[in-house]
KERO-634532 format. One record per residue (C-alpha): residue number from 1; x, z, y; residue in three letters. Coordinates in nm, 2 decimals, padded with zeros to 4 digits. Each point is the difference from the previous one (the first is absolute). Layout:
N
r k: NUM; u: X; w: Z; v: Y; r: ALA
...
END
This chain:
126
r k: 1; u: -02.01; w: -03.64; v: -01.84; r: UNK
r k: 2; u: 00.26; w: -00.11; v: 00.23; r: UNK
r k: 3; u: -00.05; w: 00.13; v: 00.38; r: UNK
r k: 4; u: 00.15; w: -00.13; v: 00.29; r: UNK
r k: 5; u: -00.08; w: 00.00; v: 00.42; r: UNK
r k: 6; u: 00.01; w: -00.27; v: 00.26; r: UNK
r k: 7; u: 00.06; w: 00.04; v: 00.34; r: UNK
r k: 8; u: -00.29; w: -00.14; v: 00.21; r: UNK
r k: 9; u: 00.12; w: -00.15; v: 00.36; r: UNK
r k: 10; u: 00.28; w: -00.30; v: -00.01; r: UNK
r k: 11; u: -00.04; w: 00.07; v: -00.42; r: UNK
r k: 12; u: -00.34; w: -00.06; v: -00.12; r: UNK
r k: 13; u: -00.10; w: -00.20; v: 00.30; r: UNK
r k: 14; u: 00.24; w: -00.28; v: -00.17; r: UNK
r k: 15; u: -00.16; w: -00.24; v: -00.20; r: UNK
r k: 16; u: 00.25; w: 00.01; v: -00.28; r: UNK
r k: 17; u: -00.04; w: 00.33; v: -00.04; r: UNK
r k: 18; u: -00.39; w: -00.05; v: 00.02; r: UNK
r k: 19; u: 00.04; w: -00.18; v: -00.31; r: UNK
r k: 20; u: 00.28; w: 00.20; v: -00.19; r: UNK
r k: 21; u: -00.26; w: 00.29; v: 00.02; r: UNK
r k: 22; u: -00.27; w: -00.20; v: -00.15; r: UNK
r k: 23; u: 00.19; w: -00.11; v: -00.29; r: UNK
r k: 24; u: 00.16; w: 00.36; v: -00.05; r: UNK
r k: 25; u: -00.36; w: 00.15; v: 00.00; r: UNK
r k: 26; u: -00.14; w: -00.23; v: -00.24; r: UNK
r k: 27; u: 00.30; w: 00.04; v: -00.24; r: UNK
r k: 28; u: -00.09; w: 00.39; v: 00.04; r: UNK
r k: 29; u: 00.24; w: 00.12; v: 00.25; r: UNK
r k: 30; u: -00.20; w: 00.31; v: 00.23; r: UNK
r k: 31; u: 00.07; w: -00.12; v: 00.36; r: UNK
r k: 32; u: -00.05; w: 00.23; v: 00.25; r: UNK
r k: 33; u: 00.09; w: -00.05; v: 00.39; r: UNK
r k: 34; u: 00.19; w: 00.27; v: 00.14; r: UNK
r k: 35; u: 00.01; w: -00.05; v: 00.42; r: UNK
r k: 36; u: 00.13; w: 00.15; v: 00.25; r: UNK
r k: 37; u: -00.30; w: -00.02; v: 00.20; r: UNK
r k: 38; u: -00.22; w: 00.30; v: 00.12; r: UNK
r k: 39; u: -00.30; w: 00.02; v: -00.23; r: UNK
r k: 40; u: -00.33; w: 00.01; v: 00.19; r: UNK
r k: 41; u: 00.01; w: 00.42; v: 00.07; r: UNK
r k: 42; u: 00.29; w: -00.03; v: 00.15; r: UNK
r k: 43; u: 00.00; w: -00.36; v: 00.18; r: UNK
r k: 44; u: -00.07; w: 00.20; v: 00.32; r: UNK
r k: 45; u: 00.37; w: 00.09; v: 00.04; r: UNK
r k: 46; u: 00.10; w: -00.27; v: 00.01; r: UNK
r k: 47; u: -00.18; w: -00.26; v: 00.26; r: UNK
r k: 48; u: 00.15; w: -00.34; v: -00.05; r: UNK
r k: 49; u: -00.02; w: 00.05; v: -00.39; r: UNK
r k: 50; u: -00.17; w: -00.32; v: -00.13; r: UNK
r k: 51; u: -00.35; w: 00.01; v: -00.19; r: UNK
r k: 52; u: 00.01; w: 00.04; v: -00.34; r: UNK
r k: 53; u: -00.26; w: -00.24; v: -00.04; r: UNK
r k: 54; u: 00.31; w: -00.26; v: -00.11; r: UNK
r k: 55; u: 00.12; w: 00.23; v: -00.22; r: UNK
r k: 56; u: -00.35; w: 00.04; v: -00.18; r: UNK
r k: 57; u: -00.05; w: -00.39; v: 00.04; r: UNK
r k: 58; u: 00.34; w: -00.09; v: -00.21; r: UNK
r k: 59; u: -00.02; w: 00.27; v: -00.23; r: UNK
r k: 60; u: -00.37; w: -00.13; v: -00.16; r: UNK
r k: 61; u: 00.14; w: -00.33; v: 00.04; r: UNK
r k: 62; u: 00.30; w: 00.07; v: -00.22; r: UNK
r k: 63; u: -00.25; w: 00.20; v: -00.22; r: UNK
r k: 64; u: 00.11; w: 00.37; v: 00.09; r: UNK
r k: 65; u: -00.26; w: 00.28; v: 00.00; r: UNK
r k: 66; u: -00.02; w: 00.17; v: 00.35; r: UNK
r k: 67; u: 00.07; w: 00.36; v: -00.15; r: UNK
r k: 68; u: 00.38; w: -00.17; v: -00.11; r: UNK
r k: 69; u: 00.11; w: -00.04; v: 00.38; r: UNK
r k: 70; u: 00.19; w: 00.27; v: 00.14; r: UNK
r k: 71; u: 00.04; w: 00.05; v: 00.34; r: UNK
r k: 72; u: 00.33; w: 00.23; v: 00.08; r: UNK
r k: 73; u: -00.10; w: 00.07; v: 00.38; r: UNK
r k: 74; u: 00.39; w: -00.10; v: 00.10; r: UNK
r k: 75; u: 00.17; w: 00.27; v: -00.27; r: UNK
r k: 76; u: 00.25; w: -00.13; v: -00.21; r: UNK
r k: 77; u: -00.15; w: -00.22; v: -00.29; r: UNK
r k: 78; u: 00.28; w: 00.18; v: -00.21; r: UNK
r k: 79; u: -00.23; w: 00.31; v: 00.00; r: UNK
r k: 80; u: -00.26; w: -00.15; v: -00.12; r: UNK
r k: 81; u: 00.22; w: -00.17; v: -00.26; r: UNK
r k: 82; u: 00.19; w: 00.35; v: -00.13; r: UNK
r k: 83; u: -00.22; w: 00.10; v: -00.33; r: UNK
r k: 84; u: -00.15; w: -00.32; v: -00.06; r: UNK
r k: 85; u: 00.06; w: -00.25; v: -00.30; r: UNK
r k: 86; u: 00.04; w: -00.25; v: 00.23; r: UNK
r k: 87; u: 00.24; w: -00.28; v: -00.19; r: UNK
r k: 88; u: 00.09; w: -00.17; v: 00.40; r: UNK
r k: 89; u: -00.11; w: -00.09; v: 00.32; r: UNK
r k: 90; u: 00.01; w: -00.30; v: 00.20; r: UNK
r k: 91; u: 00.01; w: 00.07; v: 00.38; r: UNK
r k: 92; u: 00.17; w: -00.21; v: 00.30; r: UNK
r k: 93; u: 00.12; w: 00.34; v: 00.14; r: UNK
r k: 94; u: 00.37; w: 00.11; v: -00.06; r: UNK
r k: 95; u: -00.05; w: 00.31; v: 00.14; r: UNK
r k: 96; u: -00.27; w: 00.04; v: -00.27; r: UNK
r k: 97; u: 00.20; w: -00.15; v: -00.26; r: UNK
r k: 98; u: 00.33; w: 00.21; v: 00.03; r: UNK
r k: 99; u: -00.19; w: 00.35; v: 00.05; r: UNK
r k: 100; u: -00.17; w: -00.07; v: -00.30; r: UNK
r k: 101; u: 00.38; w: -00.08; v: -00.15; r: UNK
r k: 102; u: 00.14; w: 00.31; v: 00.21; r: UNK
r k: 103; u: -00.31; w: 00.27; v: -00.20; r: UNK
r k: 104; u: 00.13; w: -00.13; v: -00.32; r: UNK
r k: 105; u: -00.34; w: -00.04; v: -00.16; r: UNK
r k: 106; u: -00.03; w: -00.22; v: -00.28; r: UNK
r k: 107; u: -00.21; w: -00.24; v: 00.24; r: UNK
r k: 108; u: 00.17; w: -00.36; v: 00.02; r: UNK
r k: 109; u: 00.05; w: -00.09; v: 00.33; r: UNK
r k: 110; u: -00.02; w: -00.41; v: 00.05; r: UNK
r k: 111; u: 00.01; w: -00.19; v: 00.32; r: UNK
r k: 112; u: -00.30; w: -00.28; v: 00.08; r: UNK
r k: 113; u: 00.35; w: -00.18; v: 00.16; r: UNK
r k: 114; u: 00.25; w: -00.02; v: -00.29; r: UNK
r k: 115; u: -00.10; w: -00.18; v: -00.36; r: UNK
r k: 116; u: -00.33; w: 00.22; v: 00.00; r: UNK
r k: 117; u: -00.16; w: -00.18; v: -00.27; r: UNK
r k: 118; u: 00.29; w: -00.05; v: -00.27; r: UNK
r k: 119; u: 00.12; w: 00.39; v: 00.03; r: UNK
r k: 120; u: -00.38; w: 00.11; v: -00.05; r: UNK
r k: 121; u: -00.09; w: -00.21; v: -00.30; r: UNK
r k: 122; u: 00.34; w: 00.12; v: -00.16; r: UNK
r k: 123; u: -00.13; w: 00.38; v: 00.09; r: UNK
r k: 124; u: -00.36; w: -00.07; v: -00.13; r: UNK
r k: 125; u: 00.16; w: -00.17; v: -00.36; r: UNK
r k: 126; u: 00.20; w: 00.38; v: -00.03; r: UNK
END
């Protein structure tokens, strides 16, 4: 099974990507949501962090199970993403997207501003 992540704020909050993730999921792609919010132990540090409750609300909407959202509490997603058999992910952050180029994992880096679409579907037909 192909796995890949989506970044949540200015990614998954698009509708086009709303409904790129619903056809991947029912074409058996494992979605997952990898944020760089703080999850709800550590939310505390960080006052102005938004409620999650949109992330929760968009995930079941797109038909991701709560246990698939990662919340990286502000570290590098590339962390997260070292290890993994993560094929790419989609985020609107190039700081996210070139230190996940930069720790040389095997993890994809694609931006939610270039030809997002086209370059995944070519990377899920590998």
């Amino acid at each position: 099974m192909v796995t890949i992540t989506i970044d949540f704020d200015n990614t998954l909050t698009r509708s086009c990507v709303q409904m790129a993730v619903k056809e991947w999921i029912e074409r058996g792609i494992d979605v997952w949501i990898l944020t760089a919010r703080f999850d709800e132990l550590h939310k505390h540090m960080y006052p102005i962090n938004p409620k999650n409750d949109e992330v929760y609300k968009i995930a079941k909407d797109v038909g991701i199970e709560r246990h698939k959202i990662i919340f990286c509490n502000m570290l590098p997603k590339a962390n997260y993403l070292r290890g993994t058999n993560v094929l790419f992910h989609l985020d609107d952050s190039s700081v996210e997207l070139q230190e996940i180029l930069d720790s040389k994992i095997k993890t994809i880096p694609l931006s939610v501003f270039d030809d997002w679409k086209n370059k995944a579907e070519n990377f899920l037909k590998i």
